[in-house]
C-alpha positions as CSV (number, residue, x, y, z in Angstrom):
1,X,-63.9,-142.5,-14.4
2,X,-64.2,-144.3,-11.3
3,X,-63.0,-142.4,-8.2
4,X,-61.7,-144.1,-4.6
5,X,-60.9,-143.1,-0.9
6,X,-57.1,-142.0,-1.0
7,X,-56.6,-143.9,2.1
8,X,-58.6,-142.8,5.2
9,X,-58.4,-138.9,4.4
10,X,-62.0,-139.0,2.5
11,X,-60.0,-137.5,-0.4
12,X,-61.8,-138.8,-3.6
13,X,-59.4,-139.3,-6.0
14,X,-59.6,-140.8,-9.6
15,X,-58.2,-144.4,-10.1
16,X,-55.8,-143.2,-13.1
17,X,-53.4,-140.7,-12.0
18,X,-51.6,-138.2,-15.2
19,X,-48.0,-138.5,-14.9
20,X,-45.9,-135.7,-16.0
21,X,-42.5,-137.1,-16.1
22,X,-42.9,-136.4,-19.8
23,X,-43.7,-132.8,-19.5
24,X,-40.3,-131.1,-19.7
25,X,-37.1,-131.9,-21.7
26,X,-37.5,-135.8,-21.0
27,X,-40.3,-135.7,-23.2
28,X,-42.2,-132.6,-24.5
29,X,-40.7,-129.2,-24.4
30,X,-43.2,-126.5,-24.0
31,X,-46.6,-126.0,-22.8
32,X,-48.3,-125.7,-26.1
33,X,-47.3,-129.5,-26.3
34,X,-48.3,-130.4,-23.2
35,X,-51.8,-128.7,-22.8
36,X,-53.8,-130.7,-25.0
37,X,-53.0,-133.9,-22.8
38,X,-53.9,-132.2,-19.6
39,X,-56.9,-130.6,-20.4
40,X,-58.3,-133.8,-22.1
41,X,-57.0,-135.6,-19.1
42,X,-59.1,-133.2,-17.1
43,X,-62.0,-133.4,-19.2
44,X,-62.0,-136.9,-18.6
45,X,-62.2,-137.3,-15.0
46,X,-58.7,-137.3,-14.1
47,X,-58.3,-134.9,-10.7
48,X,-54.8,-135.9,-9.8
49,X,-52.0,-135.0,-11.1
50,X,-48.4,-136.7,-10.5
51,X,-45.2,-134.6,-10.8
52,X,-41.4,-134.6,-9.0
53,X,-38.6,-131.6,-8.7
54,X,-36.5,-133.9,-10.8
55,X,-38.6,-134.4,-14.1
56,X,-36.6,-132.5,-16.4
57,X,-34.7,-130.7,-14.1
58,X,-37.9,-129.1,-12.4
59,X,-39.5,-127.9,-15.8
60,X,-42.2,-130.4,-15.6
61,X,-43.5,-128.4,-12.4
62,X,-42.7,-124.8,-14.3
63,X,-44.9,-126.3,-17.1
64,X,-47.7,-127.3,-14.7
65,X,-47.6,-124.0,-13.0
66,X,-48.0,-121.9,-15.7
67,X,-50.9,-124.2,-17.4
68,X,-53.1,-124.8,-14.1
69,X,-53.5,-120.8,-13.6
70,X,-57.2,-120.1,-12.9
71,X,-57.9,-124.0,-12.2
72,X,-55.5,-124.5,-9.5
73,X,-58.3,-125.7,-6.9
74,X,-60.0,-128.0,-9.6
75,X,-57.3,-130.8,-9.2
76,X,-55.0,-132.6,-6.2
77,X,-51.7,-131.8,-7.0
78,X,-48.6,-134.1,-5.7
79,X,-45.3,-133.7,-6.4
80,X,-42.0,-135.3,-4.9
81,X,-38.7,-134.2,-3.8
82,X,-35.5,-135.9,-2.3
83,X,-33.7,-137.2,-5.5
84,X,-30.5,-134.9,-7.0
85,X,-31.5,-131.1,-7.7
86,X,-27.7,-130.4,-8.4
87,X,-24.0,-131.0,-7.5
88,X,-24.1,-129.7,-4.2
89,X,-23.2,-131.8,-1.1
90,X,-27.2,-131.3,0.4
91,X,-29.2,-130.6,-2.5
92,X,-30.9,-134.3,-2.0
93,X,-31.9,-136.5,0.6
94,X,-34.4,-136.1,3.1
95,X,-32.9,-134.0,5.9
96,X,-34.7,-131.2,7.3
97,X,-32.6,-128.6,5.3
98,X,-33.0,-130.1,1.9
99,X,-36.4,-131.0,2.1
100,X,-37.8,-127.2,3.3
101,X,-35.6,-126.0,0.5
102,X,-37.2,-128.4,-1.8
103,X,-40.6,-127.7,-0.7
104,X,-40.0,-124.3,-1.2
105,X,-38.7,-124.5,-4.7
106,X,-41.9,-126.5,-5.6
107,X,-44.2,-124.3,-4.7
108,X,-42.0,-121.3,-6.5
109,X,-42.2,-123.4,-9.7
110,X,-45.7,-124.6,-9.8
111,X,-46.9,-121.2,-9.0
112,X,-49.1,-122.1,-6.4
113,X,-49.5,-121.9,-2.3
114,X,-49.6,-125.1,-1.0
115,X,-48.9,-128.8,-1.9
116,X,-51.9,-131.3,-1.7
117,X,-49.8,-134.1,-1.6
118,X,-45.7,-134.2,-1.0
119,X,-44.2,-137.2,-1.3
120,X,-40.8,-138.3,-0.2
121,X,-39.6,-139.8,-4.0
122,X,-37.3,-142.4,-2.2
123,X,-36.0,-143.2,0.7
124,X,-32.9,-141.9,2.8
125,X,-30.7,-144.1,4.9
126,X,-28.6,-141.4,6.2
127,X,-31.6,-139.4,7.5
128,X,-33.7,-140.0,10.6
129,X,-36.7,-140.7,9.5
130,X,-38.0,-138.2,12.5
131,X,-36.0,-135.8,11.4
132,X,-37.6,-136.0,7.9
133,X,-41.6,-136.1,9.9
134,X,-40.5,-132.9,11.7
135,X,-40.1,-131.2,8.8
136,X,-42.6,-132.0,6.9
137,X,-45.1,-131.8,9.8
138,X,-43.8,-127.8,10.3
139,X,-44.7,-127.5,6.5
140,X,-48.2,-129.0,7.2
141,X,-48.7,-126.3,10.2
142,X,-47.5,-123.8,7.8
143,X,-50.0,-125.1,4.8
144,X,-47.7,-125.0,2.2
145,X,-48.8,-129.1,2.3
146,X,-51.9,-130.6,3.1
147,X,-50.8,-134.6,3.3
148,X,-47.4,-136.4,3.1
149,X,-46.6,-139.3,1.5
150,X,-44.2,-141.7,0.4
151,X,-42.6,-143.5,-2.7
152,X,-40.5,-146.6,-3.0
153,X,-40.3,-147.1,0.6
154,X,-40.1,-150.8,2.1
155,X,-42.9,-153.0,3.8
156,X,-40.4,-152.5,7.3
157,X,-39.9,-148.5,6.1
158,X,-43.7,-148.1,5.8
159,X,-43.9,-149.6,9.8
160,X,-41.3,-147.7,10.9
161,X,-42.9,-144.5,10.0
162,X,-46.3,-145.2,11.3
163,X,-44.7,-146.1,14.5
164,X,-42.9,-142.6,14.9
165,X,-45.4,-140.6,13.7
166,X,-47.8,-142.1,16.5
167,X,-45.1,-142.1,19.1
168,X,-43.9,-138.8,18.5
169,X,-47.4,-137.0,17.4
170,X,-46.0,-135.9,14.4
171,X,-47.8,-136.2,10.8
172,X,-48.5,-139.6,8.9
173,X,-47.6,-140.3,5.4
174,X,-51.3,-141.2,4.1
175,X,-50.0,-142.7,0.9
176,X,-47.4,-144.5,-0.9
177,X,-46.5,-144.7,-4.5
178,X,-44.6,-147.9,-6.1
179,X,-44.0,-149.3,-9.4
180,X,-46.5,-152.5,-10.0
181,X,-47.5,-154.4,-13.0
182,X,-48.3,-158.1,-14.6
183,X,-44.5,-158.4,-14.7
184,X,-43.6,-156.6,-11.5
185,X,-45.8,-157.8,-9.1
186,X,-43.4,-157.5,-5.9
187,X,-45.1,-155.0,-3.9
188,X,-47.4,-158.1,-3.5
189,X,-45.4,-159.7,-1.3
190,X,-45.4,-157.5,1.9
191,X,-45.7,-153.7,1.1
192,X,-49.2,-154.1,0.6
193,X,-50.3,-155.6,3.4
194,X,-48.3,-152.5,5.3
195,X,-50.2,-150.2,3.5
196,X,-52.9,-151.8,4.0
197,X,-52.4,-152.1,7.7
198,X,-52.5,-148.7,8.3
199,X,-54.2,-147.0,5.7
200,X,-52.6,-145.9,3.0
201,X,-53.6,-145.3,-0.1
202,X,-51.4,-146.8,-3.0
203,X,-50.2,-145.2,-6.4
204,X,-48.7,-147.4,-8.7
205,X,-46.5,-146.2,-11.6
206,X,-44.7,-148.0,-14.4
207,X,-48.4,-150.3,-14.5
208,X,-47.4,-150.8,-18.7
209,X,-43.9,-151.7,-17.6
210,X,-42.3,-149.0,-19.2
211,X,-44.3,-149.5,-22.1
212,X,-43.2,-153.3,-22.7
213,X,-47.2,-154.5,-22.1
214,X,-47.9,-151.9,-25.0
215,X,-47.0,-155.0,-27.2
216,X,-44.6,-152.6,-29.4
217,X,-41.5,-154.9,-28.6
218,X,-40.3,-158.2,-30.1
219,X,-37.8,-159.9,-28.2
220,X,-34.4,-159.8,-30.2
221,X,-36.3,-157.2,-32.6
222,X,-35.5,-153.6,-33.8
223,X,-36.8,-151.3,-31.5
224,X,-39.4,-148.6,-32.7
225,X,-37.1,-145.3,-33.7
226,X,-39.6,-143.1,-31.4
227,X,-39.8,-145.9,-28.5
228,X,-39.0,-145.0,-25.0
229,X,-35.9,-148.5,-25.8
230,X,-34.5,-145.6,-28.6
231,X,-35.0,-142.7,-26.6
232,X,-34.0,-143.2,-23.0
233,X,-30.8,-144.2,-21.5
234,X,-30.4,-145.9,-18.3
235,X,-31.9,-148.1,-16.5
236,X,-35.5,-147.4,-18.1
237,X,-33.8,-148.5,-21.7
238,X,-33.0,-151.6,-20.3
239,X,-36.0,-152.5,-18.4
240,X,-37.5,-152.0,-22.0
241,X,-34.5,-153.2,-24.0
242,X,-35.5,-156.3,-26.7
243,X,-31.9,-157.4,-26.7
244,X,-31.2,-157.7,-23.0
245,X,-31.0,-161.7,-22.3
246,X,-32.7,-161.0,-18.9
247,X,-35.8,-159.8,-20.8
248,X,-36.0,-163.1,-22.2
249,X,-38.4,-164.4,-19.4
250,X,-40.3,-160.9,-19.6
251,X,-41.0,-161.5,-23.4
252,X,-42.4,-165.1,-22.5
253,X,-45.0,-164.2,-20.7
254,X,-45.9,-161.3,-22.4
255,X,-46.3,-163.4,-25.5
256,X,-49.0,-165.8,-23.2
257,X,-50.7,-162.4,-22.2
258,X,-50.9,-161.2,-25.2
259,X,-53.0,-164.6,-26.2
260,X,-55.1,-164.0,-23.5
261,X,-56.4,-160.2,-24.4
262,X,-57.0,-161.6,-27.9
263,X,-58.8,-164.2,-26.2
264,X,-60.8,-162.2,-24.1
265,X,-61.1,-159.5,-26.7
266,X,-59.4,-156.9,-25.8
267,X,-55.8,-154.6,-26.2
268,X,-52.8,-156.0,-24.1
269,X,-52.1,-152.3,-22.6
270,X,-56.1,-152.6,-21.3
271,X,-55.8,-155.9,-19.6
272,X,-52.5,-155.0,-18.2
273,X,-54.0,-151.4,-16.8
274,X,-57.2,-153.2,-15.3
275,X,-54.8,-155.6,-13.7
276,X,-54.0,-152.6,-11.7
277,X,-57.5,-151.6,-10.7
278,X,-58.1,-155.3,-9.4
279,X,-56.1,-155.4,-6.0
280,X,-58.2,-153.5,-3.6
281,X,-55.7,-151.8,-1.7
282,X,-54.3,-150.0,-4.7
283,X,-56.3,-146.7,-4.9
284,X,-54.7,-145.7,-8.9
285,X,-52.3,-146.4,-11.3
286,X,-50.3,-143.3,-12.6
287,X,-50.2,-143.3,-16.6
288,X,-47.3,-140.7,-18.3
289,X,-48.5,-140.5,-22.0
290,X,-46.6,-138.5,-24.4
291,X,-48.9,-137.8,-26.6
292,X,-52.6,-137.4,-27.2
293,X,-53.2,-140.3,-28.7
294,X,-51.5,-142.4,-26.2
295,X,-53.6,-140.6,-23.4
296,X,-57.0,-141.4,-25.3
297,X,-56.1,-145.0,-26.1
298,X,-55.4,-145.5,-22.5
299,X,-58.5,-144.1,-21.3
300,X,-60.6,-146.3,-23.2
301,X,-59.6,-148.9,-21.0
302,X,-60.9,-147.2,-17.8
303,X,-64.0,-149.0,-16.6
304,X,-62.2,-152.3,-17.8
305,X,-62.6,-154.4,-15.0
306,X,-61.3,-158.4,-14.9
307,X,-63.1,-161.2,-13.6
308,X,-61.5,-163.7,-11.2
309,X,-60.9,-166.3,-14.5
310,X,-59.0,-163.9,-16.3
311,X,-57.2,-162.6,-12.9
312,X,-56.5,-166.6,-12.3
313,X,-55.3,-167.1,-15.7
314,X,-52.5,-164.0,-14.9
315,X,-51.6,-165.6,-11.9
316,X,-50.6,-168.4,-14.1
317,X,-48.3,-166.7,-15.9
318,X,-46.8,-164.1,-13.2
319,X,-47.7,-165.5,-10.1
320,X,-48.5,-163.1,-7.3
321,X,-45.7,-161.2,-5.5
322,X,-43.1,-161.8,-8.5
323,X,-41.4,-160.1,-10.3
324,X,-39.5,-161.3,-13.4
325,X,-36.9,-158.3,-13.6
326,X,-35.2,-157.0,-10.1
327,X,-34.6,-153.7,-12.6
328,X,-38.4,-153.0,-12.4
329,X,-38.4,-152.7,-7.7
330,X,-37.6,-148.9,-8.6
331,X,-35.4,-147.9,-6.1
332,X,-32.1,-150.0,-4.8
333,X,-31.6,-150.5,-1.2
334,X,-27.8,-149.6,-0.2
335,X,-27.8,-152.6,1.6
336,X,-27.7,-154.6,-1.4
337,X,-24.3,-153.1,-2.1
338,X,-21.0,-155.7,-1.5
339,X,-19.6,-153.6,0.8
340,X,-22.9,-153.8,2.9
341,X,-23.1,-157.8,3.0
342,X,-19.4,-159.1,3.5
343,X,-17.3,-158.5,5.8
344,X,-14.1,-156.6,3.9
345,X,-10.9,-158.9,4.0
């Protein structure tokens, strides 16, 4: 397992990442499911581990807690908080009430002290995004968290925060976590170079596209009964959906991909995860297997690194800073909205 810099905080991290948005009702009930996958993951090299409030309603943490006992200071914990924890008017966002209470709640489920690294799951528009540092640097004071990051945030949300933080002398969010694959290559385009500008290291989830660089799909084909397309609903099913005309481009080029691992000799989820590992200012890509046979076909890929040819002959078919499915940017900007772009008549 190779292991990088998590931006400039010396942090050695490894460059895959266990997800655990599968741990929980949304994927794998109980512990005794779960367990074999993180202690293999562990055994392998993995020493960060990726979790949210909202996976399955906060049991993915609960499940986490109770299985790290004894081993809590042998990994880097992050978690995320911000999205919908119930019905209640404040029970999301990113104000200063919510996101104590949410920190709170974290640490009360994952059974532990302190937070290594608490991310802000997506951003907040009707939140000060002072209001939010102030917080969060109180919580760091406090050591209940140790760094702060972010996750969907935009190139100009990224500046922003930088700017306050040295302005105000209030913590820096030392990280940022974005989906990124072949076939969503947006983050490309300007994020990076953000990120890059000051420091950051970079997660990247979805890097299989919710499983559609697995290969298992056929456009305009039955979808696998035990597929994430049978299973999910929402948005995720049709990112993945084989019947969706606006896959149709997605399905191309996976087809011309797919040529080229054969040609290269080797599995179309490898190439696509050491695409990941090729852009030097992504520190690791986050991988969410739900079982232990996905985990240990993944890993098998980890030293895969691409040459330039093969990286040029990607660029042919995705070229950099695309993406062939606006679905895949994660999270929506409100200012993308009608009533945000036209003036009401």
């Amino acid at each position: 397992m190779e292991y990088r810099v998590l931006g400039r905080t010396g942090l050695k991290v490894s460059s895959f990442v266990l997800g655990t948005g599968t741990f929980g009702f949304w994927g794998n009930n109980t512990e005794i499911e779960v367990a074999p996958i993180l202690d293999e993951a562990l055994a392998e090299g993995i020493n960060l581990i990726d979790t949210a409030d909202v996976y399955s309603s906060g049991q993915s943490e609960e499940i986490l807690g109770k299985l790290l006992k004894g081993r809590r200071q042998d990994v880097i914990l992050g978690t995320k908080g911000g999205k919908p924890m119930g019905s209640g008017q404040n029970q999301s966002g990113n104000s200063k009430y919510w996101i104590r209470k949410a920190v709170e709640d974290s640490l009360r489920r994952l059974q532990t002290d302190y937070i290594d690294l608490y991310q802000l799951h997506e951003p907040d528009l009707n939140t000060d995004i002072e209001e939010t540092l102030s917080v969060l640097t109180d919580l760091v004071t406090e050591g209940k968290i140790r760094y702060i990051g972010t996750s969907n945030f935009q190139a100009w949300q990224v500046t922003e925060a930088q700017w306050i933080s040295e302005r105000k002398n209030v913590a820096r969010f030392i990280s940022e976590q974005s989906p990124y694959s072949i076939l969503n290559r947006s983050i490309e385009f300007d994020l990076l170079a953000a990120t890059a500008k000051y420091g950051m290291g970079v997660m990247v989830w979805s890097p299989l596209s919710g499983g559609l660089l697995t290969g298992k799909y056929g456009f305009g084909e039955a979808v696998p009964s035990n597929s994430r397309a049978a299973t999910f609903a929402g948005n995720l099913q049709s990112i993945v959906d084989p019947n969706r005309e606006e896959n149709r481009l997605k399905f191309e080029a996976i087809t011309k991909l797919q040529t080229l691992a054969n040609k290269v000799g080797m599995t179309l989820p490898h190439l696509a995860m050491a695409f990941t590992q090729a852009y030097p200012c992504i520190t690791s890509a986050i991988i969410g297997p739900r079982t232990l046979e996905q985990l240990r076909e993944t890993l098998k890929g980890k030293d895969i690194r691409l040459s330039n040819d093969i990286l040029d002959e990607i660029d042919s078919i995705v070229p950099p800073g695309i993406t062939l499915d606006t679905m895949e940017r994660g999270w929506a900007p409100g200012w993308l909205q009608a009533n945000k772009r036209r003036v009401l008549r």
